[in-house]
C-alpha positions in Angstrom: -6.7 -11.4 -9.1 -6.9 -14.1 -6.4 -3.5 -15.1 -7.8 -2.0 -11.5 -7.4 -3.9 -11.7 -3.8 -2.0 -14.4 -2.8 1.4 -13.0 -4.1 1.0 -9.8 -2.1 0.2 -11.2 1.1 3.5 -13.2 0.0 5.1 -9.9 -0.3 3.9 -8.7 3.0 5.5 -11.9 4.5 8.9 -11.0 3.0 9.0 -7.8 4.2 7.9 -8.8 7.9 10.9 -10.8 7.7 13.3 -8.8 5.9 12.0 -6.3 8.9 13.8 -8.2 11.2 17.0 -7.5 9.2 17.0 -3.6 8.7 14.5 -1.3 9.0 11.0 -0.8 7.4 12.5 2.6 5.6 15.2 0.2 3.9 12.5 -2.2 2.8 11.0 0.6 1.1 14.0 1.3 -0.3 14.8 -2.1 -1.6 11.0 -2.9 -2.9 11.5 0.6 -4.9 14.6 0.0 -6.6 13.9 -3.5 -7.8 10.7 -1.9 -9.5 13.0 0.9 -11.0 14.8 -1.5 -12.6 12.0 -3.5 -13.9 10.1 -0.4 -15.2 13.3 1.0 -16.8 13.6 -2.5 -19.0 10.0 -2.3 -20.1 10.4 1.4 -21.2 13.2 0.2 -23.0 11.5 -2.2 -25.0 8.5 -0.3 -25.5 8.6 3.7 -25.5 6.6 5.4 -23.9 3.3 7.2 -25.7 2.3 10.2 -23.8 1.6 13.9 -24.0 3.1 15.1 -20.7 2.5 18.5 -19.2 1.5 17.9 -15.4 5.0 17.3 -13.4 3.7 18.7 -10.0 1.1 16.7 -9.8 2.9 13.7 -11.1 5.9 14.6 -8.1 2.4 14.8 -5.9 1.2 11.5 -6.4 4.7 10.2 -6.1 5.5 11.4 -3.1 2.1 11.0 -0.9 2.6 7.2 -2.5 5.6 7.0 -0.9 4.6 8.6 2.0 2.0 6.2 2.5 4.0 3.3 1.7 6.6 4.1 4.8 3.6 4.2 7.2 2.4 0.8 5.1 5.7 -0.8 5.7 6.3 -0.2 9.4 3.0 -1.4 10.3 4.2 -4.8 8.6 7.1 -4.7 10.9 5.4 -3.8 13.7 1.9 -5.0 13.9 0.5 -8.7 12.9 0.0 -8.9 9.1 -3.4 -9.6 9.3 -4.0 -6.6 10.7 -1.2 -4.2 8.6 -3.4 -5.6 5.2 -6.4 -4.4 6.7 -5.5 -1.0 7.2 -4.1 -0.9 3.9 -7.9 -1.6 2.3 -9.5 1.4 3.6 -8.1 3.2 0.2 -11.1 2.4 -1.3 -13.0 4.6 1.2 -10.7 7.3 0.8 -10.4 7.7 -3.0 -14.2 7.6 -3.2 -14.7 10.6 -0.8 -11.2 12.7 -2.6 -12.7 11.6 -5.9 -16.1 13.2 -4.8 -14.4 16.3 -3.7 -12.0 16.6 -5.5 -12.8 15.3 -9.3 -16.9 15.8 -8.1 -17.7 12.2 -9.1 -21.3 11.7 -7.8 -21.1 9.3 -5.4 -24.5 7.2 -5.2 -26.2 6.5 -1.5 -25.1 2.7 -1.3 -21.5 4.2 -2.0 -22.2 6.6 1.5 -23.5 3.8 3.1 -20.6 1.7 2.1 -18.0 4.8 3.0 -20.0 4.7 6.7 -19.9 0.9 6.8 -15.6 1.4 6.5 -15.2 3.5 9.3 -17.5 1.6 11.2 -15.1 -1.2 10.6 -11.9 0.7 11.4 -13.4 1.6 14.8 -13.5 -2.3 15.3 -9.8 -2.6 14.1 -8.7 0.3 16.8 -10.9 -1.0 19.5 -13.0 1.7 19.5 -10.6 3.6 21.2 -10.4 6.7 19.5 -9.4 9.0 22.5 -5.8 6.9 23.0 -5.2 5.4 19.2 -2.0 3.4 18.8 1.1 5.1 16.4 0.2 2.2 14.2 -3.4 2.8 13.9 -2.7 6.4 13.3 -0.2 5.0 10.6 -2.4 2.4 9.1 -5.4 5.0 8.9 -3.4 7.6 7.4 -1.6 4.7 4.9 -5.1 4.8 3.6 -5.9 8.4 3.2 -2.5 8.4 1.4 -2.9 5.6 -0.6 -6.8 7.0 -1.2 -5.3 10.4 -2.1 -2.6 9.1 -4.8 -5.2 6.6 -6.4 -7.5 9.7 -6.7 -4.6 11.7 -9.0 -3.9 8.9 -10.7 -7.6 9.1 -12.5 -6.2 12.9 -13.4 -2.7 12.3 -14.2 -3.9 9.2 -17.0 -4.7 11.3 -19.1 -1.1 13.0 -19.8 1.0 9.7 -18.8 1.5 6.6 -19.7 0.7 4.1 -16.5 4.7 3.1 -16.8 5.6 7.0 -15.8 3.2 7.6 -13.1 4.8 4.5 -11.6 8.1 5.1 -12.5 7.8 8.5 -10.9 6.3 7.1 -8.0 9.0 4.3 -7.5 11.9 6.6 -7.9 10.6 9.0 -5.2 10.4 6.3 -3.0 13.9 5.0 -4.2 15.5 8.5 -3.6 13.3 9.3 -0.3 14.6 6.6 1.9 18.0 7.2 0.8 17.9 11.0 2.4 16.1 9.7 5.3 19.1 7.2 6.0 21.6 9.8 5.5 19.7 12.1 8.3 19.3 9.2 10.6 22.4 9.2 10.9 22.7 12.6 12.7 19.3 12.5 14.5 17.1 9.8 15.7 13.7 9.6 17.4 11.7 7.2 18.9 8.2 9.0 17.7 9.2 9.0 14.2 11.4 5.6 13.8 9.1 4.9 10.9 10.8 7.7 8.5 14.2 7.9 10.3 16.4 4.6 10.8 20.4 4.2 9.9 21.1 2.3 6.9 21.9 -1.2 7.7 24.1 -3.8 5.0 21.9 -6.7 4.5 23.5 -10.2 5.2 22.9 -14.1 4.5 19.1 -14.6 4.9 18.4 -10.9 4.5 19.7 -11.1 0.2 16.5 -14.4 0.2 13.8 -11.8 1.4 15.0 -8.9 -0.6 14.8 -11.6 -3.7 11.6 -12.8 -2.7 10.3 -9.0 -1.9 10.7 -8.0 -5.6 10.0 -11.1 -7.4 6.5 -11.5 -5.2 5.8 -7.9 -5.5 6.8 -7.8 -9.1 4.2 -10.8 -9.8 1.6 -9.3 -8.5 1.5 -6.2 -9.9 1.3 -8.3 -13.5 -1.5 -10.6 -12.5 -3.4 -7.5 -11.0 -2.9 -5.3 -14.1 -4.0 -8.3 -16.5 -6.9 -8.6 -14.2 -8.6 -5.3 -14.1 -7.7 -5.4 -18.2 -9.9 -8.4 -18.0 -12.9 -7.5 -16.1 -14.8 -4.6 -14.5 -12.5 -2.8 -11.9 -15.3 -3.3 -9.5 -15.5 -7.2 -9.5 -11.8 -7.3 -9.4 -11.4 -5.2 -6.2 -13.9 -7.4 -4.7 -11.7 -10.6 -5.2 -8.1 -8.2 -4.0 -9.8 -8.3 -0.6 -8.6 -12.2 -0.3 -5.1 -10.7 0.4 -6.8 -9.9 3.7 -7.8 -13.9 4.4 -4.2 -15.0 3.0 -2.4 -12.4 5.4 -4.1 -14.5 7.7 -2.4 -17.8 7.6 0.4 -16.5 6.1 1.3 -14.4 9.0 0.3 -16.5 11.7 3.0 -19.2 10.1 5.6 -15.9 10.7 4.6 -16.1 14.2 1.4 -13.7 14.7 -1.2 -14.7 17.0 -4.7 -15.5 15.9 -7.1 -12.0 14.3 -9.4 -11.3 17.4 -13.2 -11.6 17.3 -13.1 -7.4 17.0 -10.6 -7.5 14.4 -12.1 -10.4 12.1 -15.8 -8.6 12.5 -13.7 -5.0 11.5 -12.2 -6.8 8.3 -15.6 -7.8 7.5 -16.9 -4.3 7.6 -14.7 -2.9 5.5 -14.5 -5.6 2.9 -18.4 -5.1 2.9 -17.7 -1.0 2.5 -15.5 -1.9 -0.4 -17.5 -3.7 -2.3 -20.2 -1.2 -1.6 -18.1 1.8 -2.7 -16.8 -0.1 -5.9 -20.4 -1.8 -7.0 -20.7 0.7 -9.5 
């Protein structure tokens, strides 16, 4: 896991850079298709075993993924990476309080205390300025509830799919989705919702590196974190992923960011604390 941490703040760095190229919506794109392809291939070795029988909620998952991943994306573009990563592990919080009313999974009081804990953290993040919130902390907060929301189906959809089709469906979605938005940026644009609208733009020179190094990095992690969690309790495992955080860190601050504020560094702390809390079982 702490190798798959280090390879996705990695990918986070490539797509801050590839950022500066084209937009955050063609990142999507790009990280989408190469995982397509790569899914596709390992289908085609191995087919797939599975009964099937819940494609709405298999488009759901896909498309609030997605959804989430735009608002992931842009943040990386816009905001230091540090900061983006953060924002991205308030999931946790999120799929504990969907799986409690949606699935009615009993959640047990150091999980409430933990869920408290994580927005007590995110306050820190946002500078507990709730009245006048950024578009990228409404973005990074609602990343979460996304992301939350998708892992919560995924503990439904499991049982009728094979892992490979819930993220084949997923990465298609967001393969197809950014091409439509492309094609209607180019007839409207919009300052206020930049982060789903933006003209498609043909990557040159450097541009091809980070695309490359986008897949590859994102690719590798996803294997090391699957191995992981089929090595070891999911709960010790999320506990190590929060080291993308502290790697974000450097890795960002060699792309340029400044260094995490004394608010920010004491926000990442509460929510890594909530996260553990909310996965201890």
């Amino acid at each position: 896991m702490l190798i798959s941490s280090f390879l996705f703040a990695f990918t986070g760095g490539f797509a801050k850079e590839l950022s500066t190229y084209v937009s955050s919506i063609e990142v999507v794109f790009f990280r989408n298709i190469t995982g397509v392809i790569i899914i596709l291939y390992a289908i085609y070795k191995s087919p797939l075993n599975q009964k099937g029988g819940k494609p709405f909620l298999l488009f759901a998952r896909g498309f609030i993924g997605f959804s989430a991943l735009l608002m992931y994306f842009y943040n990386i573009a816009t905001i230091p990476l540090a900061e983006a990563q953060t924002f991205s592990k308030v999931s946790p919080i999120f799929t504990a309080i969907f799986s409690y009313l949606i699935l009615k999974e009993k959640l047990s009081t150091i999980a409430w205390v933990g869920i408290f804990i994580g927005f007590f953290g995110v306050l820190f993040v946002t500078g507990f300025d709730v009245l006048n919130l950024s578009k990228t902390d409404w973005l990074g907060i609602l990343s979460g509830v996304g992301a939350g929301l998708a892992y919560t189906s995924i503990r439904e959809l499991r049982k009728f799919y094979d892992n490979r089709s819930i993220v084949l469906s997923f990465m298609i979605i967001g393969t197809i989705g950014p091409i439509i938005l492309m094609i209607l940026a180019e007839f409207y644009s919009s300052s206020t919702f930049d982060w789903v609208l933006a003209p498609f733009i043909m990557p040159t020179g450097w541009a091809w590196f980070h695309i490359v190094g986008l897949g590859l990095f994102a690719t590798g992690s996803q294997v090391y974190m699957t191995k992981a969690y089929s090595l070891a309790q999911g709960g010790i495992v999320g506990t190590i992923s929060y080291s993308t955080i502290l790697f974000s860190i450097f890795i960002g601050m060699f792309l340029g960011d400044v260094f995490p504020s004394v608010s920010l560094f004491i926000g990442i702390a509460f929510i890594v604390l909530s996260g553990i809390l909310v996965s201890k079982k």
